[in-house]
N, C-alpha and C positions, 0 to 999 in steps of 0.2 A: 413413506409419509401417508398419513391416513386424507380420507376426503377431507373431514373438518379441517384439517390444519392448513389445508390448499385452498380452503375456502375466505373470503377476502373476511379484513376486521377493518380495515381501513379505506374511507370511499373518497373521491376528491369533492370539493364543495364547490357549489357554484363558481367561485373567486377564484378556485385552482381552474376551471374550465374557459374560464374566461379571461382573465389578466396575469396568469403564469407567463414564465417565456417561452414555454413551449407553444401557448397558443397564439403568441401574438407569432412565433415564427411559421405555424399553421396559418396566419390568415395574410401571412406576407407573402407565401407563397402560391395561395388561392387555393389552398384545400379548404378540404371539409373536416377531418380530423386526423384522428393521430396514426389510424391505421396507414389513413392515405400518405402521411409524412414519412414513415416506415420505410413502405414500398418506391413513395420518390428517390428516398434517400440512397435507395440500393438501383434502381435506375438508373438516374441520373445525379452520382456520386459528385461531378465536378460544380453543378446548379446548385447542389446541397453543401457544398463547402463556400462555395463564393457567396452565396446568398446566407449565410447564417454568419460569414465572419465581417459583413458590412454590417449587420444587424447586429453585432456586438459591437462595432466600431473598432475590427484590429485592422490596420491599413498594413500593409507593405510597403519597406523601403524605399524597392525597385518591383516595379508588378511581372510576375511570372510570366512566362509562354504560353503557361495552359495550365490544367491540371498535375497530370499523372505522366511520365514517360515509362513506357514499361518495353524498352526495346532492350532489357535487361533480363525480362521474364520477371515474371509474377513477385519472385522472392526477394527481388532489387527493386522496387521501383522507386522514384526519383520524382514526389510529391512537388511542386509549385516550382516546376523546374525554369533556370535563368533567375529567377528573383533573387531578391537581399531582402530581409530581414532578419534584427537584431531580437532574440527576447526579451532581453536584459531591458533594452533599452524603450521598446514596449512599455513592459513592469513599472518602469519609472516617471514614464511619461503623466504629466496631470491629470487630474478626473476634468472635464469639461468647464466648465461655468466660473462664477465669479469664485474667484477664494478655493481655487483647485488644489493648491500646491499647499493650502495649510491644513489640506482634511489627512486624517491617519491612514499611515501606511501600514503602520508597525504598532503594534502596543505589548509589550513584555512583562511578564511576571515571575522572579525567582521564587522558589524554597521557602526564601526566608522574610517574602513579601516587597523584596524591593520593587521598584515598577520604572517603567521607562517607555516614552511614547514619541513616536517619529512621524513626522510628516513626512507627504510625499517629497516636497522640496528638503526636506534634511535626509530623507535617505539617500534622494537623489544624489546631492552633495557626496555623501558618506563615500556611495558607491565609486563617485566619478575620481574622490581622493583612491579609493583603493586599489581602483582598477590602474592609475597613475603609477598607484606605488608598486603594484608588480610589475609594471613595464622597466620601472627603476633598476628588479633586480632583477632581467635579463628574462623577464617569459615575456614569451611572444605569441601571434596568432596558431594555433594550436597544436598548441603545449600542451602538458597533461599537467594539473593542479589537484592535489590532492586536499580534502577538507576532512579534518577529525575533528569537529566540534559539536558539544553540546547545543539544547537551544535557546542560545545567547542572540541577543542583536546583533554580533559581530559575525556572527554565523550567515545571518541572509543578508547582511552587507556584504561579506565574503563570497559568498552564493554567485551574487548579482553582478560583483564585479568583476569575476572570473569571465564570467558570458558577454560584457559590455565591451571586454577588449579582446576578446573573438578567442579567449583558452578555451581547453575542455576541464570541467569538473569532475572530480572523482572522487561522491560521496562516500563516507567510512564510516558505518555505528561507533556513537561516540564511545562506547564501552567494548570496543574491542583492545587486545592485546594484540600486542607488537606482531605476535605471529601472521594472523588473517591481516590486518591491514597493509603487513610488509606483501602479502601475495600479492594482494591488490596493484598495489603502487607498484610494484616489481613489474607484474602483467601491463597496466599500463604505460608501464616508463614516464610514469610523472619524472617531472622537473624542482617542483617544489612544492613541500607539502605546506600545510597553514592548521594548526592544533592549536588547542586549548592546552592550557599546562594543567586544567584540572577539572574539576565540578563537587557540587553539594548534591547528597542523596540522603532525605533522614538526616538531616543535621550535619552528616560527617561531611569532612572533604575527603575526594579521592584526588590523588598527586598522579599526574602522566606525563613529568619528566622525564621519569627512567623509562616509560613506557616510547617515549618520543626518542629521548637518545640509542634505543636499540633499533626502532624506524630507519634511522638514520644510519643504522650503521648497518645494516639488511638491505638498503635500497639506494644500491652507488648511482643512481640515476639524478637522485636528488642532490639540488645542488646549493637549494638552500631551503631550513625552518623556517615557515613563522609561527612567531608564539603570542597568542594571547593572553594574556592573563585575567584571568577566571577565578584564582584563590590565592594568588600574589606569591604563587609559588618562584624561586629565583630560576632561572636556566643563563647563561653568558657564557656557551659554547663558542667557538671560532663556527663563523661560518652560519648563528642562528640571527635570525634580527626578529626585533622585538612590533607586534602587531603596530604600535603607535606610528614607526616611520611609514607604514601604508597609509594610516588614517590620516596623518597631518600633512600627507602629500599635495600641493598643490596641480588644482584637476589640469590637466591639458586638454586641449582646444579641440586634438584629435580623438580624445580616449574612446570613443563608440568606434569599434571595427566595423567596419562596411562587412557583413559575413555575409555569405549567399545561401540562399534557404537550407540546400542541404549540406550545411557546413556544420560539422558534430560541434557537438556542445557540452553533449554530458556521456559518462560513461560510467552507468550504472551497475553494477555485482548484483548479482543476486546471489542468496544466503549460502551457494555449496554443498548445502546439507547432501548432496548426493554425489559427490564429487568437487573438483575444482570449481571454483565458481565463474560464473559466464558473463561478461562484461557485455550489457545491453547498450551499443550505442545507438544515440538519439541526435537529433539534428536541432537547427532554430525551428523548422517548423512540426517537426514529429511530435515530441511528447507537450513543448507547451500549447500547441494549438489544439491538439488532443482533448489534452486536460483542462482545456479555458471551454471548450463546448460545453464539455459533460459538467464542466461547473456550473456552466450557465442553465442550462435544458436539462438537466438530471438534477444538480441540487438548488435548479429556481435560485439561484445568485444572481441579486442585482449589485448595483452601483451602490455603496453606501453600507451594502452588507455587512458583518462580522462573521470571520471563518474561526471556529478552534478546532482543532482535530490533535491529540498530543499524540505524538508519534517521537520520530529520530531522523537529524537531517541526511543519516546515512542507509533511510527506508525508502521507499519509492513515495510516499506521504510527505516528507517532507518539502521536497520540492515542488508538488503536485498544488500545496497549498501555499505554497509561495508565490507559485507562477499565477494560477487563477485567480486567486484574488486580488492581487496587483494590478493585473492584465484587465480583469472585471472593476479594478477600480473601490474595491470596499478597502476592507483592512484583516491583517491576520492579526489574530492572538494567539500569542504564543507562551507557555510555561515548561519554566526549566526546573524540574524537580520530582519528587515522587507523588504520585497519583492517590496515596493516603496520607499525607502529610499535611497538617496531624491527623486528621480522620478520612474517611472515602469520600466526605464531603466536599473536598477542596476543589475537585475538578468543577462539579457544580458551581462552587462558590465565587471560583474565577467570572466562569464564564456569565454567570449572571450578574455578577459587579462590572463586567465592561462590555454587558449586554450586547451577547454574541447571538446570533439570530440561526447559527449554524452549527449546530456541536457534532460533530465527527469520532466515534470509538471501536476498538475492536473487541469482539465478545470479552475475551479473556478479562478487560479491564471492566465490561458491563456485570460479568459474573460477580467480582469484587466487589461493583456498588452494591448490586443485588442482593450479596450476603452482611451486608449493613444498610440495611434498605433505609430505615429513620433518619442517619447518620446521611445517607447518600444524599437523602432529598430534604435537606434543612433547607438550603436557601432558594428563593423564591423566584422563581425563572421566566418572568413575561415575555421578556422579549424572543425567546426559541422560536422557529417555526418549521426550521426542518431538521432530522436527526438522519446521520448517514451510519451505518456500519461496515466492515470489509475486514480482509486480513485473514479470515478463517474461517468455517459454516457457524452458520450461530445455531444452537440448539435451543426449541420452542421455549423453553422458561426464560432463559435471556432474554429473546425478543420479547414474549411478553413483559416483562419486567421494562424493557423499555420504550415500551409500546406505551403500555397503559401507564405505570410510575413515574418515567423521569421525562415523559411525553406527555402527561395526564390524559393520554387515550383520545389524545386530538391531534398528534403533530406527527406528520408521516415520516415513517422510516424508508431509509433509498436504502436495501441492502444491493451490495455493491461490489461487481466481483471484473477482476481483468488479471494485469500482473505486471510486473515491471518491461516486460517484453513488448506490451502491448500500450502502453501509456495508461491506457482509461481503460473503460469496463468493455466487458463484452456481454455480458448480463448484467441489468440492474432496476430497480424499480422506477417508477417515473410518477410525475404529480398526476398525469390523464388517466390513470388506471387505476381500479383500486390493487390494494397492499393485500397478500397473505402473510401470515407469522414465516420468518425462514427463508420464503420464495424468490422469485422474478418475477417483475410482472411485464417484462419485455425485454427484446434483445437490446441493447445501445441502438441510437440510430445512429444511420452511418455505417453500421457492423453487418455484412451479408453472413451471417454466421446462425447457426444451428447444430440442433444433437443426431449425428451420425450413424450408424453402425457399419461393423467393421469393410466394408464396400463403398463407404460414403456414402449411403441411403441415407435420406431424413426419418426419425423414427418418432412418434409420438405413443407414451403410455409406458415407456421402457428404458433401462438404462442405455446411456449410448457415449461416445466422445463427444465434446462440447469441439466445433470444428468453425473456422473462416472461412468463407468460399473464394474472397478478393480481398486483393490488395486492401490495406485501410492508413489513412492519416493516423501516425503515432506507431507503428509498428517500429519493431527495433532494426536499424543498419543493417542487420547479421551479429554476431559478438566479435568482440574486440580481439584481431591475430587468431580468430577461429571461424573461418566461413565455412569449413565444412560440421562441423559440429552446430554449427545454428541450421544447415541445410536436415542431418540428421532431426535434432532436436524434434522440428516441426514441419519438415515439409518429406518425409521420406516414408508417412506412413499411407500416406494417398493422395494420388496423385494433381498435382499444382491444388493442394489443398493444406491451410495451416492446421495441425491437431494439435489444440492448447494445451492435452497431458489432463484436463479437467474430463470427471465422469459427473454426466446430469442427466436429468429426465424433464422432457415437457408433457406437463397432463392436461388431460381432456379440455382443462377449462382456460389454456393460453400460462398458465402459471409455471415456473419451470424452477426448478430444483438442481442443488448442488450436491454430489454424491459424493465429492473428496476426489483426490487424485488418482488418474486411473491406474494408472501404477500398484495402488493400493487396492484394487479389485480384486474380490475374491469369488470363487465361483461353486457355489453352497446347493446341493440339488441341482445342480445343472443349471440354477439360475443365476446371473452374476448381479453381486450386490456390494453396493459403496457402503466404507466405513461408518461414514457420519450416519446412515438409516439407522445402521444395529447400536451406536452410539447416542445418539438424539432418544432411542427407545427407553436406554437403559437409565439416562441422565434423569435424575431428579430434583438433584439441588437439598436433597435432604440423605436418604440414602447415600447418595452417589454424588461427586460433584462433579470428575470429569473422569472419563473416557477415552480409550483407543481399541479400535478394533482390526487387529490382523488377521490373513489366512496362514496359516502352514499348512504344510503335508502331512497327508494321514491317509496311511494302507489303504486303509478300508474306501473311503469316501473319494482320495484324491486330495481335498482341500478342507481345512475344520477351521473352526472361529478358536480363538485365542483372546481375551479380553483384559484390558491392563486397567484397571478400578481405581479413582481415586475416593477413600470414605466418605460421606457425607457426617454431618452433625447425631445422626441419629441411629447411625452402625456402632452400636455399642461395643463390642467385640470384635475381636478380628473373623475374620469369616461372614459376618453380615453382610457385608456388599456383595461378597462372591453370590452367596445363595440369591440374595435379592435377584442380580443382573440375572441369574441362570434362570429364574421363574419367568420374569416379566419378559425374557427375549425368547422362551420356548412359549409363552403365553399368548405374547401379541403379533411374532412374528410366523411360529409353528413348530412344531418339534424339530424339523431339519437344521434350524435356528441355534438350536441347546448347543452352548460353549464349549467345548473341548475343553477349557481350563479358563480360569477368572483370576487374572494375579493382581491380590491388592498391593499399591507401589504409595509414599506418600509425595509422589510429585512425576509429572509426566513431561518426556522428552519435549522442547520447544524450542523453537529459535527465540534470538532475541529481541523481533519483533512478532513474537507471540505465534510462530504459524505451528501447524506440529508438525514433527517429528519420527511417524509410526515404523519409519524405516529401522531405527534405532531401537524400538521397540522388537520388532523382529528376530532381529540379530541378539538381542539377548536372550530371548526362547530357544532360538537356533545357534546360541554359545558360538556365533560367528563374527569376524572383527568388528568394532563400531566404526570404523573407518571416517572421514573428517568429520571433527565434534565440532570444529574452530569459533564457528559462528550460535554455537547455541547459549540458552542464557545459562545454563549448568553444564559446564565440559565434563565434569565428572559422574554424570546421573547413570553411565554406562553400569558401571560396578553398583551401583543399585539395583539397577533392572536386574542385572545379573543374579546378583544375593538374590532378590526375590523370588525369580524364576526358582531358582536350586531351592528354594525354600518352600516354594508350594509343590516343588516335586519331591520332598524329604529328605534332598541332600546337604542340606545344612541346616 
């Protein structure tokens, strides 16, 4: 990254310095500013949790012992130990004042424009029917309940009553096939799953009947379907029941499980792409009280707010925005359908018709606005004040693009980096500081965390491992039936210290930088350099629109760049991008820099919440297996890479 691009575009204004909630939690504590908050916070971690969750108003059931017990060692600890608290039932509870229970909890938009809005009191209702009607058919306090739903209202009704009667949830991308989600539930040992029979994408409906009866017949554990109906698809299996007998359940007296703080809750997958996937469990207090701070103090959410962020309720986003904003007392909006329908415009469209003060995206779908910029920004957005981004590095024309266009170069961007392991961020921008295009402009408070090198030194000016020094609120359990693979994972590479697998750099000026996965390091002249630099170089948004950058093996050097090109609008020919990329990254980077090879592909490896994929990229330069595809949004991109590959080397 060059100076300019570390250097700030975005400064806080009087009103951010003075009536955020970061600073009224600065003057509840009797600092002076944000440095000093920082430093308390990693201090005196138990003062900084108690004192910031009264000043949002989350109380406890049964109040804790204490903080932390760590007579478990560093990689167990045992947050707000003895207590009870319910999330679920948090979420539900009224915003304060007169006329609590008639303010939105919920406001919904389909595809095809329908709309539908919940109050706290009818969702409450909703939840306390559902949670009723799963006790009905034999789940109990923790159970494994699997969720395959798009994002329908029945979905974060479903969510909420899973958790109110003390089950564990176990979100599923709504667009998986029978294969990954039977792992899931298999790994789990859910009990009963709850799907949708379908969804609208682009007009069409997709049918996951047959998708649900092969579930069903892969995971002897389940003992019973529910099915929603989403496109009035028929299912009347032995053994399925139909979502309505939950919902018209009458609530019982007891339905809130008394749960004790560290009673799991959720049991979240991450994507596999490298392997089997890792079931991240979370507790009542790990990931929502995590994610209700960083909502609060990171994306300045108040009471009354509007959150949209469109994601998948089987992404770490979806519950993230379920819980905080409930829990903070605003309302989510939520849309179920595709992000250009009919034009790039629509996301905007929503969100400024039910005047959402909080719009949430990840690059991938900003790139999209960006290449219909007119189109993206027709409607007319007053009410935004803050935009977050995460999910994947964003490269500088994105941000700018969102910076300046669909922010009109006044509304600050939180880029925003953690991962489903950890609940919330571990790097992310904040309203006290100013904003670089790309950057960090602090670590999370609360997060004793910094970039490493390979000793656990702190290192500033240089790439290093993004590392935790302590325990933190929101970390995951361990994985689910795998405690020694989450000990590997993250705590085996230094010692009683978590390594996130993130490569970043903090520069001179407090601003710190995301390099990509360190995994994906490669070490070019002796000096070792993350994907996203040589990537973010190359990206133009006209030339080029996206990028991955591998290492392979090469005699000579040890290690050589590899680059997988996707054309831009203005690569006339084939072979333009190639030449381009190789100019402008022996250019600005230095001759050491020059590609070993440029393979133009027209679409690059990704999961199906957008993250990438370089690993698969790899493997098809090195004609080596692609090994689990399950969770990507194209299972078959393999034998592309492939073709290509052989193609820019003359064998096909």
């Amino acid at each position: 990254m060059s100076a300019d691009q570390s250097a700030s575009v975005w400064r806080p204004s009087a009103e951010h310095l003075s009536s955020s909630n970061l600073s009224r939690l600065i003057g509840r504590l009797g600092l002076d500013d944000y440095d000093q908050l920082l430093e308390f916070a990693n201090r005196h971690p138990d003062r900084f949790w108690f004192e910031t969750l009264e000043d949002l108003g989350v109380c406890f059931d049964k109040e804790p012992s204490g903080f932390v017990d760590l007579s478990r060692g560093k990689q167990w600890p045992r947050f707000f130990p003895d207590g009870q608290f319910n999330f679920a039932a948090a979420c539900l509870r009224a915003p304060s004042g007169e006329g609590g229970h008639e303010k939105p909890a919920l406001i919904w938009e389909s595809e095809k424009g329908d709309k539908v809005c919940l109050t706290y009191a009818e969702l409450g209702v909703r939840a306390a029917r559902a949670a009723t009607g799963l006790r009905s058919i034999g789940v109990n306090k923790g159970d494994r309940v699997g969720l395959l739903m798009p994002n329908v209202p029945e979905a974060v009704v479903a969510f909420l009553a899973i958790g109110l009667m003390g089950a564990i949830v176990v979100p599923l991308y709504s667009g998986f096939g029978a294969g990954p989600a039977s792992q899931r539930l298999l790994d789990a040992g859910a009990v009963v799953l709850i799907a949708a029979d379908g969804f609208v994408r682009r007009g069409r409906e997709v049918c996951l009947v047959e998708t649900i009866r092969d579930i069903a017949a892969a995971v002897p554990s389940l003992n019973r379907v529910v099915v929603c109906s989403v496109i009035g698809a028929a299912i009347n299996d032995a053994g399925y029941v139909p979502w309505t007998r939950l919902a018209d359940a009458e609530p019982a007296a007891d339905v809130v499980a008394p749960t004790a703080t560290d009673d799991p809750f959720m049991i979240m997958y991450t994507s596999g792409t490298t392997g089997t996937p890792k079931g991240a469990l979370h507790t009542h207090t790990s990931f929502p009280l995590r994610v209700v701070q960083d909502c609060a103090y990171i994306f300045d959410f108040r009471p009354g707010d509007r959150l949209m962020w469109v994601s998948d309720m089987g992404w770490m986003v979806g519950p993230l925005t379920i819980i905080s904003t409930l829990m903070l007392k605003g309302t989510l909006v939520l849309y179920d359908g595709a992000p250009d329908q009919p034009t790039v415009g629509r996301l905007r469209e929503i969100a400024a018709t039910h005047r959402v003060t909080h719009f949430g995206s990840a690059p991938t779908a900003i790139r999209m606005m960006a290449a219909a910029s007119d189109q993206a920004l027709a409607a007319v957005f007053p009410t935004l004040r803050i935009l977050i981004t995460a999910g994947e590095v964003i490269d500088p024309d994105a941000f700018d693009w969102y910076y300046r266009k669909f922010g009109g170069g006044v509304t600050p961007v939180i880029n925003y980096t953690g991962g489903t392991e950890v609940s919330g961020a571990i790097l992310t921008n904040v309203v006290l500081r100013p904003i670089a295009p790309c950057c960090f402009n602090s670590i999370a408070p609360g997060m004793a965390a910094g970039v490493v090198d390979d000793e656990g030194r702190r290192v500033v000016g240089e790439p290093g491992e993004l590392a935790i020094f302590e325990p933190f609120v929101g970390m995951t359990n361990g994985f689910w039936n795998a405690r020694e693979r989450y000990i590997e994972a993250y705590w085996s590479r230094i010692p009683d210290t978590w390594v996130h697998g993130d490569l970043a750099i903090e520069h001179s000026n407090g601003q710190l930088e995301l390099l990509g996965r360190s995994d994906d390091v490669m070490k070019i002249a002796g000096k070792r350099v993350g994907p996203s630099e040589l990537e973010t170089t190359v990206i133009d948004g006209r030339t080029i629109k996206e990028a991955y950058a591998i290492g392979v093996p090469d005699a000579r050097s040890g290690e050589a760049i590899v680059l997988f090109v996707v054309p831009g609008p203005e690569a006339k020919s084939r072979g333009d991008s190639a030449q381009y990329a190789a100019k402008v990254l022996e250019q600005q980077m230095g001759k050491p820099y020059r590609p070993h090879a440029v393979v133009e592909v027209v679409q690059l490896p990704k999961t199906r919440n957008g993250k990438a994929v370089r690993r698969l990229a790899r493997q098809a330069w090195l004609e080596l297996p692609p090994g689990n595809v399950a969770s990507l949004e194209n299972p078959q991109i393999f034998d592309d890479l492939l073709k290509a590959c052989r193609m820019h080397r003359g064998e096909a």
